[in-house]
Structure formats: structure tokens, C-alpha cells
C-alpha positions as CSV (number, residue, x, y, z in Angstrom):
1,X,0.0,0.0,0.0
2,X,1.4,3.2,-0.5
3,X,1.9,6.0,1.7
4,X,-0.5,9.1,0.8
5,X,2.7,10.8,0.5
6,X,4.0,9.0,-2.3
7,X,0.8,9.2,-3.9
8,X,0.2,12.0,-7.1
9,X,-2.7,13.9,-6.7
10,X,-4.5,13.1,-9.8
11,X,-3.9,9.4,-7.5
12,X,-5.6,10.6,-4.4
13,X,-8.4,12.5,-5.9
14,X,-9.5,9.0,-7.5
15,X,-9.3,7.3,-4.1
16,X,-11.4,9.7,-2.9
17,X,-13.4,9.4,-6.0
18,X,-14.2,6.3,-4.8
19,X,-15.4,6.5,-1.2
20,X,-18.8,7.2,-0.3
21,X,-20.2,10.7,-1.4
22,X,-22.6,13.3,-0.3
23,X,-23.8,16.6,-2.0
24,X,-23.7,19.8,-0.4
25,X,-23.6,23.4,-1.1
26,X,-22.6,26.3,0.9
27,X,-24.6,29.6,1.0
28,X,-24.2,33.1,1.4
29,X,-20.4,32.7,0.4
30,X,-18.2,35.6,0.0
31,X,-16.9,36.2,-3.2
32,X,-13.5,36.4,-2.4
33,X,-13.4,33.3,-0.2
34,X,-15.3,31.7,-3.3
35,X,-12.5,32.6,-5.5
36,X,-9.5,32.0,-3.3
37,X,-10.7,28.5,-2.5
38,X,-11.4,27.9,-6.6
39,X,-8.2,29.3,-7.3
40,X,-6.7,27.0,-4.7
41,X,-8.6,23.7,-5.8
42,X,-7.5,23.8,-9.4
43,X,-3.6,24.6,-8.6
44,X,-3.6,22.1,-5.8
45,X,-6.3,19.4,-6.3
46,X,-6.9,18.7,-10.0
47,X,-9.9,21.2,-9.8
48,X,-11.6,18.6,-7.6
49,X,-13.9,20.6,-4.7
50,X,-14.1,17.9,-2.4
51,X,-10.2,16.6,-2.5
52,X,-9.4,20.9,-2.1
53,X,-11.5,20.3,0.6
54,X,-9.9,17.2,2.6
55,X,-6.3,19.2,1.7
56,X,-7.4,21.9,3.9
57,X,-8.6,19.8,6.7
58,X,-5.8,17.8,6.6
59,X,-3.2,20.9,6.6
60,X,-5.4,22.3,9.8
61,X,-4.8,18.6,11.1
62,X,-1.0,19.4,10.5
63,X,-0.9,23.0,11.5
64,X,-2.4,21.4,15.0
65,X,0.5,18.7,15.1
66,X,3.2,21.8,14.7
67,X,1.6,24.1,16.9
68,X,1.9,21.1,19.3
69,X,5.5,20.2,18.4
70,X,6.8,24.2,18.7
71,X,5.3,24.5,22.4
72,X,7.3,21.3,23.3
73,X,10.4,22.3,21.7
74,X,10.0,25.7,23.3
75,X,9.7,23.6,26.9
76,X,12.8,21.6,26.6
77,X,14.4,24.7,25.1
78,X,13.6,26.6,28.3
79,X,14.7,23.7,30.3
80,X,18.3,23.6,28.5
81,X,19.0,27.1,28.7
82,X,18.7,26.8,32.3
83,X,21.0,23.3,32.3
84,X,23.3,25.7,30.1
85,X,23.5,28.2,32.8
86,X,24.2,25.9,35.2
87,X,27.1,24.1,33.5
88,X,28.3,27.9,32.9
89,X,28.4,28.6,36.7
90,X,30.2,25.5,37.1
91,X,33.0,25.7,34.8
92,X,33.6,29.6,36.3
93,X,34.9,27.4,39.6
94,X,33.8,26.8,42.6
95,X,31.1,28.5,44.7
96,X,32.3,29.8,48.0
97,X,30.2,28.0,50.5
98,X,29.1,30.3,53.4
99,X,29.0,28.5,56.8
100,X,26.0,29.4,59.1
101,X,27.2,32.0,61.8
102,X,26.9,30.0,65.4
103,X,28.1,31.2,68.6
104,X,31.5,31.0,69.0
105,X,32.1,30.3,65.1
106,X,34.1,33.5,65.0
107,X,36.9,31.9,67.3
108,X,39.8,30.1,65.9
């Protein structure tokens, strides 16, 4: 089987082609939404509605998927910056240690 990736998309619109269909139509459209998603379908989906359709869901789908991805690497960025300063304060040598002042401490 192959991947959908590997697939063209004159290959993908005839899967879809085959599945089970529905007609629908949208109203009260505006033009320019109209003609941005026409203009979109025919350079990206073989002029097919419904496969110009399934591309955008699937790119929101993938949009999700970064979003997610960015916010984690942004965590375990945060996180090694933090190990970085660290490993800097350790390589400048070693922290003088402060013992606690006690009664009597002072003599010697």
C-alpha cells in the first residue's frame, strides 16, 4: 500500500473518487473566499472541490501537530538554557560556601 505521500494527486483525488459521497452546497459565500478557494482547488487538487476540501482539513490537522510540536520544543528549550547556565556557573569554579554564623564560630 502506498503512503499518501507517495501518492500524485491526480492518484488521491481517484481514491477519494471512490469513497462514499454526499452533495452539499454552501450559502451566502463571500466572493472572495469563493474565488480564493477555486483558485486554490485547481492549482492544488486537479480542480476537484471535495479533494481541495480534505487538503485543507488535513493541513489544519497538521498546522495542530506543529503548533503542538513548537510549544514542546520551546519547553525543553527553556529547560536547557537553564541546564546551560548551570554548566556555565560551574565551569567559572567553585562556589564559596558560606558556613551558618553560630556562637562562638568567629573563634579560631
Amino acid at each position: 500500500m502506498m503512503e499518501q505521500n507517495d501518492m500524485s494527486v491526480k492518484e488521491r483525488v481517484e481514491k477519494l473518487k471512490q469513497t462514499p459521497t454526499i452533495n452539499f452546497s454552501i450559502t451566502k459565500c463571500a466572493t472572495d473566499v469563493y474565488q480564493e478557494f477555486i483558485e486554490f482547488c485547481r492549482k492544488e487538487a486537479n480542480d476537484s472541490y471535495a479533494f481541495g476540501l480534505k487538503l485543507l482539513l488535513d493541513s489544519r490537522k497538521q498546522n495542530i501537530k506543529e503548533t503542538v510540536l513548537y510549544e514542546s520544543l520551546m519547553e525543553i528549550k527553556d529547560v536547557l538554557d537553564i541546564h546551560e547556565q548551570k554548566i556555565k556557573a560551574l565551569e567559572e569554579g567553585p562556589v564559596e560556601k558560606k558556613s551558618p554564623k553560630t556562637m562562638g564560630s568567629g573563634k579560631k
